[in-house]
C-alpha positions in Angstrom: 87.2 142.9 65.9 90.5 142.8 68.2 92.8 139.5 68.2 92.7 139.7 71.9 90.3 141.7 74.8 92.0 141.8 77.9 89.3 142.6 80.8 90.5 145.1 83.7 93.5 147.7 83.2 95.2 147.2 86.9 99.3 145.9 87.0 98.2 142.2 85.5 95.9 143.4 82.8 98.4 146.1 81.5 101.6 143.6 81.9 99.0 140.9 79.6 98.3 143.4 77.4 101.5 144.4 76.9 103.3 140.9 75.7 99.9 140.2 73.9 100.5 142.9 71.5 104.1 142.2 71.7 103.4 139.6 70.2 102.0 140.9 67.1 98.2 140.6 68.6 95.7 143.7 68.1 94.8 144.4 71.3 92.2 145.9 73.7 92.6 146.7 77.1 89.0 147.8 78.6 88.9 149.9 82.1 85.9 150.7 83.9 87.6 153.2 85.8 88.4 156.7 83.6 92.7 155.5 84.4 94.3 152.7 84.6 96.4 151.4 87.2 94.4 153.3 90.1 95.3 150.7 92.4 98.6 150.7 91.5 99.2 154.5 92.2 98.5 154.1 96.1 100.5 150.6 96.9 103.2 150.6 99.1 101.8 154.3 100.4 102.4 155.2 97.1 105.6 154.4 96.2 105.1 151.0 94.6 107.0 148.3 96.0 107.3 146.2 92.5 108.8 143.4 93.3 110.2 141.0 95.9 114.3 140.5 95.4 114.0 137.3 97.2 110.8 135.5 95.6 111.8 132.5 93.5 111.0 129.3 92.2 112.8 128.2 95.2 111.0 129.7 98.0 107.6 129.8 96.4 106.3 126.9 99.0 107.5 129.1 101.9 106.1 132.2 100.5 102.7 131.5 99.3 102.3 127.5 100.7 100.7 125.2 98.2 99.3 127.7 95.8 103.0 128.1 95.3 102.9 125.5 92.8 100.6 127.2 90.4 103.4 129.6 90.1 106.8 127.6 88.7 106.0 128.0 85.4 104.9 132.2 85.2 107.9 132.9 87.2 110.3 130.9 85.3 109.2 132.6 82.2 109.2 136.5 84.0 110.5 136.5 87.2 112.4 139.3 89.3 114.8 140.2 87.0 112.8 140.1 84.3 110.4 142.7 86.2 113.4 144.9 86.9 114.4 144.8 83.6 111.2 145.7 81.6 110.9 148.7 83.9 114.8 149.3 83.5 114.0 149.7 80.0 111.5 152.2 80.1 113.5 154.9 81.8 112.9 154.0 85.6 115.5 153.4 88.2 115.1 151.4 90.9 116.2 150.4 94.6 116.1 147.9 96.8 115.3 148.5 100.3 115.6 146.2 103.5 113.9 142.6 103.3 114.8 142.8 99.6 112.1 145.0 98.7 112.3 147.1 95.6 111.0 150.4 94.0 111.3 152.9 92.5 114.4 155.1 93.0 111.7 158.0 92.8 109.4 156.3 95.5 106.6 157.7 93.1 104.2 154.7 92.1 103.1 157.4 89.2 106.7 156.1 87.5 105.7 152.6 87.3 102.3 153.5 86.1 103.7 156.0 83.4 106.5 152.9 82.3 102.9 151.1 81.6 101.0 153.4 79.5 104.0 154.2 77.6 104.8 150.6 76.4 101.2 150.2 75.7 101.4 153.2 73.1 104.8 151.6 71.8 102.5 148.4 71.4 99.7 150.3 69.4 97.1 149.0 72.1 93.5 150.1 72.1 93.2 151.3 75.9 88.9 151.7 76.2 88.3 153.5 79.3 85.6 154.3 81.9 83.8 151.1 79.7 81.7 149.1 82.0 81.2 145.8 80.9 77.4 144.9 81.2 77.9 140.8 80.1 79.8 138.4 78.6 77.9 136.1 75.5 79.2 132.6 75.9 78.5 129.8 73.5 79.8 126.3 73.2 82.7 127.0 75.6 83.8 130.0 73.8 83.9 133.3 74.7 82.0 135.2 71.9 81.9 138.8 72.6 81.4 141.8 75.6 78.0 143.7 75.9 79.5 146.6 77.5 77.8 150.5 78.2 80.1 151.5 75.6 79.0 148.7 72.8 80.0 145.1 72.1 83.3 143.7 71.9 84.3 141.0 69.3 87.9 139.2 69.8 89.4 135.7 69.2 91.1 135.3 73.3 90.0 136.7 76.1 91.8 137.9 79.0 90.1 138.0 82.9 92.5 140.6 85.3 89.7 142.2 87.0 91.6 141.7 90.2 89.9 141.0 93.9 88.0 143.1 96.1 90.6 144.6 98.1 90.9 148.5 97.9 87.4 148.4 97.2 87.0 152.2 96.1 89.5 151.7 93.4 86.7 150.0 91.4 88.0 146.4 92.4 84.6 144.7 93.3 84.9 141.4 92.4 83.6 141.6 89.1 85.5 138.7 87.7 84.4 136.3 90.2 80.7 136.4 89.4 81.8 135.8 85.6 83.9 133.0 86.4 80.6 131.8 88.2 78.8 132.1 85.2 81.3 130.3 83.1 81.8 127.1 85.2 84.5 128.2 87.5 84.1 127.3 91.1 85.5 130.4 93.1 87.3 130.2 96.6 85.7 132.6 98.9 87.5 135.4 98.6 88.1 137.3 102.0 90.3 140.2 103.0 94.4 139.6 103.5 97.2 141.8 104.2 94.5 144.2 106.2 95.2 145.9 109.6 93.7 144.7 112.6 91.1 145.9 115.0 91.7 146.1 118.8 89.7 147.4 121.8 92.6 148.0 124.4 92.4 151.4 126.2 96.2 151.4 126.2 96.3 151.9 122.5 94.8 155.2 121.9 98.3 156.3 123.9 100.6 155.1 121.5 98.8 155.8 118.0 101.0 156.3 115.4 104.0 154.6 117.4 106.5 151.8 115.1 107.5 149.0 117.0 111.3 147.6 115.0 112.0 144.0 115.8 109.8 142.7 117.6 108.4 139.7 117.6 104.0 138.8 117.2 102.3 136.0 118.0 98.8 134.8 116.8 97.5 132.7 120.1 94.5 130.9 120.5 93.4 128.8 123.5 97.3 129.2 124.5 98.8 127.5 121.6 100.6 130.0 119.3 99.4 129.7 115.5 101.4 132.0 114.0 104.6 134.1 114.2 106.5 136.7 112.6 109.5 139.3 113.3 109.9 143.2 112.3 108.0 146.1 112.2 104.5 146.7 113.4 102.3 150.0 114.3 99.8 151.3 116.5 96.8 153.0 114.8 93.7 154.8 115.9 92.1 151.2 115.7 94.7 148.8 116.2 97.4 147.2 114.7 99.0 147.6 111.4 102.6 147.6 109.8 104.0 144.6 108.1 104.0 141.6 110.6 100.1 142.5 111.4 99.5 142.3 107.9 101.3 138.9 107.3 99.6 137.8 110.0 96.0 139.3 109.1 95.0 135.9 107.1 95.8 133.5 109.8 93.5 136.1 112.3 91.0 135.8 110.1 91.0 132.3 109.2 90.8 131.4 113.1 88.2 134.1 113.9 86.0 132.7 110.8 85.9 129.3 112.6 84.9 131.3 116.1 87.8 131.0 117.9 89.0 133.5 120.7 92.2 135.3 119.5 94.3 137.1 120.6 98.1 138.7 119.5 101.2 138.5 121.9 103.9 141.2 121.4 107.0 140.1 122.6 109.4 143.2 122.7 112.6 141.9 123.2 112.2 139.0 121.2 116.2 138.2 120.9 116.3 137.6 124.9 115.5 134.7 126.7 113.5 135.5 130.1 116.5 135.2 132.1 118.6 137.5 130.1 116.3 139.9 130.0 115.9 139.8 133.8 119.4 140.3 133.9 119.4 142.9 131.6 116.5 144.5 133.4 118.4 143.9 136.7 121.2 146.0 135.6 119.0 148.8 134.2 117.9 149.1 137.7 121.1 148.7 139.3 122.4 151.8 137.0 118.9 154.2 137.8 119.1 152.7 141.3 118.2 156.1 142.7 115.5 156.8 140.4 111.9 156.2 140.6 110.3 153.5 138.5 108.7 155.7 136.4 112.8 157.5 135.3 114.3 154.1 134.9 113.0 152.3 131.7 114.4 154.9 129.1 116.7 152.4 127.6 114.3 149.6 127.6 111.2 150.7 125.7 110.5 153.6 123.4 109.4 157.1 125.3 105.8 156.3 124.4 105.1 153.4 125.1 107.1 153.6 129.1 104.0 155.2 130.4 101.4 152.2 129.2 104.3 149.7 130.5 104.2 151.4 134.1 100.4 151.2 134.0 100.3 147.7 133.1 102.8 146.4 135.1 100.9 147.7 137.9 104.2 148.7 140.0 104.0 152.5 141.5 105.6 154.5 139.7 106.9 156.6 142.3 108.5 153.8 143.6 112.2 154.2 143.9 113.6 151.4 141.6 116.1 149.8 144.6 112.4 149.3 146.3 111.2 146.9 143.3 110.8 143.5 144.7 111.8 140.2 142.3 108.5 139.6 141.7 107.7 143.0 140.4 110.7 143.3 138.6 109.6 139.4 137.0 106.0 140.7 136.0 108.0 143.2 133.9 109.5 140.5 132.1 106.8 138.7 131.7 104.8 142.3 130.4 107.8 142.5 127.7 107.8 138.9 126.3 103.8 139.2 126.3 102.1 142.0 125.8 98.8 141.3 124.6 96.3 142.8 122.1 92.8 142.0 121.7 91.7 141.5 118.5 88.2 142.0 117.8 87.9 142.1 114.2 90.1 142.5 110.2 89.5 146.0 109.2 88.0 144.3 105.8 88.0 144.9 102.5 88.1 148.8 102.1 91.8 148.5 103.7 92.9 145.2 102.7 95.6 145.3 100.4 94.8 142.2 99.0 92.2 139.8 98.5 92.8 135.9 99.7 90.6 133.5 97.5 89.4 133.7 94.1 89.1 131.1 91.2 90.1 127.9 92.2 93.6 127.3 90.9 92.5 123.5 89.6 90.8 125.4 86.9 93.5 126.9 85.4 96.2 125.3 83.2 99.7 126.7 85.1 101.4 126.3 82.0 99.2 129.0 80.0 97.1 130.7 82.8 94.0 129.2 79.9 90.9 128.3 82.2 90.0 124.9 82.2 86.5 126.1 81.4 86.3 128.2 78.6 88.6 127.5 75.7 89.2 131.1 74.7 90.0 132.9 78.1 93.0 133.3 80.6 92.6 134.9 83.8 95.6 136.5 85.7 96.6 138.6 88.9 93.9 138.7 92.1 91.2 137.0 90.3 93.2 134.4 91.1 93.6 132.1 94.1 97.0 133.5 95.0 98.0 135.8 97.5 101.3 136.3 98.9 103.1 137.9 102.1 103.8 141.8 101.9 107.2 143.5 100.5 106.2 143.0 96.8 105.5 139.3 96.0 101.6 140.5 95.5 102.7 142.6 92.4 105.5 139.9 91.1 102.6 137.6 90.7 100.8 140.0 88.6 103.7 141.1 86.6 104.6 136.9 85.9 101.1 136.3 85.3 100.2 138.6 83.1 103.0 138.3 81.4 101.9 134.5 80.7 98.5 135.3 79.8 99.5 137.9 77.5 102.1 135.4 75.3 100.0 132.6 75.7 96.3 134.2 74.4 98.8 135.3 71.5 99.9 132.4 70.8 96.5 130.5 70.7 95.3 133.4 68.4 97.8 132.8 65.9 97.6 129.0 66.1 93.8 129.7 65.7 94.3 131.8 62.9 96.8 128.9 61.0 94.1 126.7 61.0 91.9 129.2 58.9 94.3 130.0 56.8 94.9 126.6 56.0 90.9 126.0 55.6 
C-alpha cells in the first residue's frame, strides 16, 4: 500500500513525484516504458530547453490565451526560478540562450533527466518500471487501486501525468485520456501542435536544410492573414519547420480542420516597407549594374535560395541588371514580401512536439490540480488542456504542475489520514 501512485514517469510525473514524497508521502512512480523521461531525453534536439525566462503570471494570456488562467496558481507556487533553482541544486548549470530560452550549460537533456532520478532516490521513491497498467477500479468517486501486468496497486491519491500523444513512439499514446473518459471527464480533442508542416512546392527540395533568421510568416486564408510570427524558420525534405512554423502549426491546423484553403506567406525582409525595399533593391542594382541578374542578388537573399528567387521571379537571368525594367524589378519586391508555401497538411503526431487538447480544464480545481471528478486523483502536464508556444513554456508547465499535484495529493493524504487517526 503507497500513500500516493503517481501514473506516467515523463517531466510532470517525476517533478509530482518528487514534492509528493517531499512531503513525507510513500510514493510510487509507475512507467510503462523500461526509463523514465524518454521524452524528455530528445526535446529541444536533445538538449532540453527547461524553461521559458520570460513566462509569468503576467504574460500567461499572451502565451497560452485563455487556458492561461488555469495556470496563476501552479506558477505562483513554482515558477521559473523556482525550476532553475531545483535543477541548480542538483549539480546542473544552466544558460539562457536568445528569446530567453534556457538549458542546460551541457546542452545534454541526459543532465536534466539524471537531476530527476537522483532526487527521486534522495526521496526514497518506489520508481516501477516497464509496468503497463491494464485498469483502474473506481468506486463511489474514488480511486481504489491499479490492475496493472505487473499486479495491483493500492494507494490513498492518485496522480494522472500520462502526457499527450505527441512523440508517439516514446510510449505517449493517450492513455490518460481514455481513463479520464472512464471517470467522468469530458476530453478536448486532442490534435497535434508545435509539428512541422507539409508543402508540395517544387522549389523546396532546392533549399532543404536551409534556416531562414528574421523573417517574417504569415498564416493566410481567403486573403485575410490569420496569424503571424517573426524569427527563424527551415526548409525540410517535406516542408516547413523551425520555430515560427511550429507556433504557427495549431492555427494551420485549426483552419485546415474547418476546410479552409491555406496557405503561408514568407516575407523576407520583414523590417522594410515595399518602397524601401525597392530602394534598397534599386541600389543593389545600381552597384552590380554590369552584372547579369543572376550575379546581382548576393547581398539580398542567402546563396541558396538566389537560384529559386531568379526562377520565380521569372526575369532571365542572363539579363544584364541595368536591362531590368521597373516592373520586373517591382515583382521582385513583391516575390520578397510574399513568398508563398503551400501547405497541404501537419506532419501529425509522430513529430509533433506537443499535443493541443486533453481534459477539459473546467474539471480541474486550478488551485490543487484535484479533478473535479474523482475525489482522490490530480492530473498534471499534457494530459491536460494546456499547450503553450515553443522555447520552453511546454516543460515549465509540467515542472509548475507537477509540482502542485505532487504537494497537494500530499497534503489531502495527510488530512485523510488525521481523520482516521482521530476515528
Amino acid at each position: 500500500m503507497f500513500d500516493i501512485a503517481v501514473i506516467g514517469g515523463g517531466a510532470s510525473g517525476m517533478m509530482a513525484a518528487i514534492w509528493a514524497a517531499e512531503s513525507g508521502a510513500k510514493v510510487a512512480l509507475i512507467e510503462k516504458n523500461q526509463k523514465l523521461g524518454k521524452k524528455l531525453l530528445i526535446t529541444g534536439k536533445g538538449r532540453c530547453n527547461l524553461t521559458q525566462e520570460n513566462f509569468t503570471k503576467d504574460t500567461l494570456l499572451d502565451d497560452l490565451g485563455r487556458s492561461g488562467k488555469f495556470l496563476f496558481s501552479a506558477l505562483a507556487k513554482f515558477g521559473v526560478e523556482d525550476t532553475k533553482e531545483f535543477f541548480k541544486a542538483e549539480g546542473v548549470n544552466l544558460k539562457t540562450e536568445r528569446g530567453g530560452r534556457v538549458f542546460p550549460y551541457s546542452d545534454s537533456a541526459e543532465d536534466i533527466l539524471t537531476a530527476l532520478r537522483k532526487r527521486l532516490a534522495t526521496n526514497k521513491v518506489i520508481v516501477i518500471r516497464n509496468n503497463k497498467i491494464v485498469s483502474i477500479q473506481v468506486k463511489d468517486n474514488l480511486i481504489q487501486s491499479l490492475s496493472t501486468k505487473k499486479g495491483e496497486i493500492l494507494a490513498k491519491q492518485f496522480i494522472l501525468c500520462t502526457g499527450g500523444k505527441s512523440y508517439s513512439g516514446t510510449g505517449s499514446t493517450g492513455d490518460g485520456y481514455s481513463w479520464a473518459e472512464q471517470f467522468g471527464h469530458s476530453v478536448i480533442e486532442p490534435e497535434p501542435a508545435l509539428t512541422p508542416i507539409r508543402a508540395n512546392d517544387k522549389w523546396i527540395e532546392f533549399v532543404v536544410g536551409l534556416t531562414l533568421k528574421n523573417v517574417k510568416l504569415s498564416v493566410v486564408q481567403n486573403n485575410k492573414v490569420q496569424d503571424e510570427r517573426f524569427g527563424d524558420m527551415l526548409f525540410t525534405h517535406i516542408g516547413v519547420s523551425g520555430p515560427i512554423v511550429l507556433d504557427m502549426s495549431k492555427k494551420v491546423g485549426e483552419l485546415m480542420k474547418k476546410k479552409a484553403k491555406v496557405h503561408l506567406s514568407i516575407d523576407l525582409k520583414p523590417t522594410l516597407t515595399f518602397d524601401a525595399l525597392d530602394k534598397r533593391i534599386q541600389r543593389d542594382f545600381q552597384k552590380y549594374q554590369n552584372k547579369q541578374f543572376k550575379n546581382s542578388l548576393e547581398d539580398l537573399f542567402p546563396q541558396r535560395l538566389i537560384p529559386v528567387m531568379i526562377r520565380l521571379s521569372k526575369i532571365n537571368m542572363e539579363k544584364k541588371v541595368n536591362k531590368v525594367t521597373k516592373e520586373e524589378r517591382q515583382n521582385l519586391v513583391k516575390l520578397t514580401k510574399n513568398l508563398i508555401v503551400s501547405v497541404t497538411e501537419l506532419v501529425g503526431f509522430g513529430q509533433a512536439i506537443v499535443t493541443s487538447g486533453g481534459i477539459d480544464l473546467k474539471e480541474v480545481d486550478s488551485q490543487t490540480t484535484n479533478s473535479r471528478k474523482i475525489k482522490n486523483l490530480y492530473l498534471a502536464g499534457e494530459v491536460l488542456d494546456l499547450d503553450g508556444p515553443t522555447g520552453g513554456y511546454n516543460l515549465q508547465i509540467c515542472w509548475s504542475t507537477g509540482f502542485l499535484a505532487g504537494v497537494s495529493a500530499a497534503a489531502a493524504f495527510k488530512k485523510e489520514q488525521g481523520k482516521e487517526q482521530e476515528d
